[in-house]
N, C-alpha and C positions, 0 to 999 in steps of 0.2 A: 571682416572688420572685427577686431579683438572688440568684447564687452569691456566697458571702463570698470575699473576694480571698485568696489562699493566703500565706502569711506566710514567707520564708525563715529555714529554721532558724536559732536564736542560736548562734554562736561560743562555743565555751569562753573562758572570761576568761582572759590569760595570767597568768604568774604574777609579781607584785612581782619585781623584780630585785634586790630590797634584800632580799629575804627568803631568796636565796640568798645575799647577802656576807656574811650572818648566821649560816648553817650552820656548825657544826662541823665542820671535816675531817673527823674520823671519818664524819661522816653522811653528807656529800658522796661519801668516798671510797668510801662502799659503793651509794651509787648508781649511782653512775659503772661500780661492781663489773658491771653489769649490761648494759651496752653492750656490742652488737657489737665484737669484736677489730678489725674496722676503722672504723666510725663513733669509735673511743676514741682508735684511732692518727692521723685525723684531727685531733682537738681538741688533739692535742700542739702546736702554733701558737700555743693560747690563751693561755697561759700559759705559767712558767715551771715554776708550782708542779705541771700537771697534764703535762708533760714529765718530772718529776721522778719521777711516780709508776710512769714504765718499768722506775727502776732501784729500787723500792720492791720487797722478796722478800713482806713481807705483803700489800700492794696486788695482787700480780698473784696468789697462793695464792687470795686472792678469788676474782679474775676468771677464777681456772682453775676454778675448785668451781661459782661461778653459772652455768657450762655454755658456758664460751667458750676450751674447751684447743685448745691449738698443735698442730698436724701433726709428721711428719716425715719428711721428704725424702731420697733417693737424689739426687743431684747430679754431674749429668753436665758433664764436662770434653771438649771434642776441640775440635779445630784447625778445624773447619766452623762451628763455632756462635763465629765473633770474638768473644771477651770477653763471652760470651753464655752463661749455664748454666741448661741444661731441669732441672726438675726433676720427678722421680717420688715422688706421693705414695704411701705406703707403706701408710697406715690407710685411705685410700681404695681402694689398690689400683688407680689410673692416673693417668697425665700429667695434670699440672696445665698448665693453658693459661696459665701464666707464666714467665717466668724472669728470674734474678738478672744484674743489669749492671753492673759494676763500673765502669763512664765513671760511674755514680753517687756512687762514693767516693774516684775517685782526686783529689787536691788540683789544683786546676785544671785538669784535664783537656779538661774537654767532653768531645769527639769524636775528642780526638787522644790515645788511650790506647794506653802502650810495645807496639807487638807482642811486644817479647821476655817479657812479666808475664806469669807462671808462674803457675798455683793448686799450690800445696804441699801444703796439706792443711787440712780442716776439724773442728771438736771443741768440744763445752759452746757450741754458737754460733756460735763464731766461724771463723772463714774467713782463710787466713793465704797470702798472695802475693811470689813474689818478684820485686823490681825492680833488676831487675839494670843500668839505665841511670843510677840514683840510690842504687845500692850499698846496698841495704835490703831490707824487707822492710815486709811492710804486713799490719798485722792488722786487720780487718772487724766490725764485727756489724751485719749488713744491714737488721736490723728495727728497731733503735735509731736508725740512720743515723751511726754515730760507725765512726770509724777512728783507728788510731795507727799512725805511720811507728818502724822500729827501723832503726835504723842501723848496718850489719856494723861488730862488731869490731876487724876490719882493711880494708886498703884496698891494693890488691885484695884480692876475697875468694872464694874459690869454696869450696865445699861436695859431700861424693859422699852422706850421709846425713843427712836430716831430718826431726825426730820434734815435732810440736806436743803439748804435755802438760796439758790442765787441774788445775789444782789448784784448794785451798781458797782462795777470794777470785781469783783469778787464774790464770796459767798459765805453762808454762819451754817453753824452743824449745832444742832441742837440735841440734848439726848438728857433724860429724865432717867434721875438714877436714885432707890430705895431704899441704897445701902446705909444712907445715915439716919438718925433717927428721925430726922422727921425728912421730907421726902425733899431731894433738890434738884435743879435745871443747869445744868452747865451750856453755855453758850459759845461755840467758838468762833473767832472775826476774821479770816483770811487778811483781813489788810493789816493787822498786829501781831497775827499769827500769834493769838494767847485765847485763852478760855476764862469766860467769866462764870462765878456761882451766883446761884439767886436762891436763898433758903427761906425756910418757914413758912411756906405758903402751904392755905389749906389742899388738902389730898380730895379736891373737888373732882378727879377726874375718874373718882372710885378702881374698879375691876377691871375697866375695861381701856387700862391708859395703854395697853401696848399697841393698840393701834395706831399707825402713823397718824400726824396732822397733816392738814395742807396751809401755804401761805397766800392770804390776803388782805392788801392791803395792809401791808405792815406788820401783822399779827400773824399767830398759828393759830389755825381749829380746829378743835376735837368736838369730838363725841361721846357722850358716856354712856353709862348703863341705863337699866333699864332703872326709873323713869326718863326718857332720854330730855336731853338739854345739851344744849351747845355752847361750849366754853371758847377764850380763846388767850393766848399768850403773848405780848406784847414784844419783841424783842428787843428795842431799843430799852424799856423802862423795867422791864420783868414781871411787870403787875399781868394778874389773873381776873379775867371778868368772866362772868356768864353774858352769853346773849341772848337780848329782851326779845325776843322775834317766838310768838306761839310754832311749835310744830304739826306737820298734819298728825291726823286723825289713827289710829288701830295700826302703826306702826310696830312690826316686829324685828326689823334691823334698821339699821342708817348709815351712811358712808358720804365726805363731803368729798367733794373734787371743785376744782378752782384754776381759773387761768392766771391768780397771782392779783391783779390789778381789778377788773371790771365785773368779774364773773363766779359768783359763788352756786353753785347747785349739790344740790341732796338725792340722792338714790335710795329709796328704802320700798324693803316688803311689808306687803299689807295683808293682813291678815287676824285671825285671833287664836289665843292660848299658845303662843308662840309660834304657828304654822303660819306662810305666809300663802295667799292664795291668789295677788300680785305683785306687780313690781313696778311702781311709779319713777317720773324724774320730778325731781322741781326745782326751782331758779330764784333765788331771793331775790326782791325787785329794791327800787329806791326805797321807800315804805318801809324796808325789813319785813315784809308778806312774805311766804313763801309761795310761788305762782306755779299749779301741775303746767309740767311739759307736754309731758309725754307720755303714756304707759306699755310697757311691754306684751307684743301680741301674745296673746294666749298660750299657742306649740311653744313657741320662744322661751316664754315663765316655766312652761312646764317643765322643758328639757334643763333648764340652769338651776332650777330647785331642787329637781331630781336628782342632777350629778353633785351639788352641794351639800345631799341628804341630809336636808335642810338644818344643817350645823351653819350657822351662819358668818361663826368666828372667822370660818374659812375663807369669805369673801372679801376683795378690797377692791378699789378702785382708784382709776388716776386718769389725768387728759392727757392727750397725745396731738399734739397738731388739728384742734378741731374732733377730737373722738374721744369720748367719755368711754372708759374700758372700763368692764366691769368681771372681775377675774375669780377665780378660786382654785386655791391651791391642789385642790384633787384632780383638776381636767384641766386637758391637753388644749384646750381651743379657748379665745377670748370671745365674750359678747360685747359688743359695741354698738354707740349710739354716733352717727354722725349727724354734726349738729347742724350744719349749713342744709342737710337736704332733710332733717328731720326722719331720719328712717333707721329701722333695727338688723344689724348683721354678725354671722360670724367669721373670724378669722381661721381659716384651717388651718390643723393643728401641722404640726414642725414634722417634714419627712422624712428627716436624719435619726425622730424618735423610734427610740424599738420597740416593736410590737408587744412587747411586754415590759409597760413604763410602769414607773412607779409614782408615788404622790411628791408633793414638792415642786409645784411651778409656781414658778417667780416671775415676773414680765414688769418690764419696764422702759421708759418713752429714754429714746436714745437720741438727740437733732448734734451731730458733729459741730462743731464750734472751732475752727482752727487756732483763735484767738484769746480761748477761755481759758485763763489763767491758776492754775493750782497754787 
């Protein structure tokens, strides 16, 4: 009895292509809901309409809920890595074997991007660079692939303070510039796309205005020299206050970080005759108190004083998704305070660095935003 010949399985039927130009959006868009974050970014090509669903806030609430949320990245800045930024994932808790390229978005570029493009600072997305050969400045959002060039106010122009500010819909760039004679704040509004001046205002923030500010609550706040006090800059009005709040005690630096809205805290070394022999947190309460957090274990203080040799200019700080980062520019590793479990850690330094790095890190809180608007 001959064996019966084996039959090769049948193909699934594909599906009418008319029976998708037939779809409802809605229906479509919630299919779509269900795609890999990179098979969707992909399809961006196909159309115009499925390009458009990036800057869609319902579309992408979908696609964050069907199980395809965004990361967020720690973003490494230095002078080794050419126009090249490693990023550390933070929910995964190690180096992502990518990083961002800015010969991507500069307007004709290629391969021949300004050495002197600065990264300034990152926020709600976006990534904000200065180009200081075409007197501007250039703001990013890398997952979108859109950019938008701002053009300095003046010509020449330099800047010793700049603060990127997201707002509702949009966002302002703030930058404190010396050049006139008495000292001014230019302010610019993404939703006018112009820059405002705000002159004559006392030079309260002495020596030490090149420190960035952070925004809350409406305002910017600095820190000044030494005897410290805490200023803050209004952005809607331009008015300049000091704020009425006593500082702690035997302070030898200070650095503010802020979640924008709810949450102001202070990081400063303790110590005296400018050495600092800890390193406190504190939290301004309703009150205007300054309330101790936390303080830094002992090995901890020791190793971050040490590689700061104890130049203090060097250090800065910023929040990250719930992590008060407290960085300096000489060393390769971040120290961080995570604030939901109340504990002190470091971030290991970047693998791609070469064993014989040099000074110059920069780090900065990267949360992709498909939506955020340049």
């Amino acid at each position: 009895m001959m064996p019966k010949s084996i039959q090769s399985p049948s193909r699934s039927p594909e599906m009418d292509p008319a029976i998708w130009s037939r779809l409802p959006e809605e229906l479509l868009e919630n299919v779509l809901s269900f795609l890999p974050l990179k098979t969707f970014l992909n399809l961006r090509s196909t159309c115009k309409h499925f390009k458009s669903l990036m800057f869609s806030r319902s579309f992408m609430s979908r696609h964050t809920a069907s199980g395809s949320p965004f990361s967020s990245f720690l973003l490494l800045s230095h002078p080794q890595f050419y126009q090249q930024f490693p990023l550390y994932d933070s929910i995964a808790g190690s180096w992502r074997n990518l990083t961002l390229s800015l010969s991507l978005l500069l307007p004709g570029s290629g391969s021949n991007v300004s050495p002197s493009c600065t990264l300034l600072s990152s926020s709600n997305g976006l990534i904000c660079f200065s180009l200081p050969s075409s007197c501007s400045l250039l703001v990013c959002n890398f997952v979108a692939k859109s950019s938008r060039i701002v053009e300095f106010p003046t010509h020449p122009f330099t800047f010793e303070s700049f603060v990127f500010v997201p707002v509702s819909s949009g966002y302002k760039i703030f930058v404190l510039c010396s050049k006139f004679s008495s000292n001014s704040v230019f302010v610019y509004d993404s939703k006018v796309h112009s820059w405002q001046k705000f002159d004559r205002f006392e030079p309260i923030l002495g020596d030490n205005y090149r420190q960035e500010g952070v925004f809350f609550n409406g305002s910017l706040y600095f820190t000044t020299s030494e005897p410290f006090s805490i200023v803050c800059f209004a952005l809607e009005s331009g008015r300049w206050e000091r704020l009425d709040s006593e500082l702690p005690g035997d302070l030898t630096f200070v650095r503010l970080v802020s979640d924008g809205k709810k949450n102001l805290y202070l990081i400063g070394g303790v110590g005296r005759n400018g050495i600092s022999r800890s390193m406190k947190l504190w939290e301004l309460d309703d009150k205007r108190d300054w309330i101790e957090v936390e303080s830094l274990p002992e090995m901890m203080c020791k190793k971050f004083l040490s590689v700061s040799y104890h130049n203090y200019e060097r250090v800065y700080c910023f929040l990250h998704e719930g992590m008060i980062c407290v960085c300096c520019y000489t060393w390769p590793e971040i120290l961080y305070y995570k604030i939901s479990r109340r504990t002190w850690h470091w971030l290991p330094k970047c693998p791609s660095l070469p064993e014989k790095w040099s000074c110059g890190f920069r780090w900065f809180s990267f949360v992709p935003e498909l939506y955020a608007l340049v």
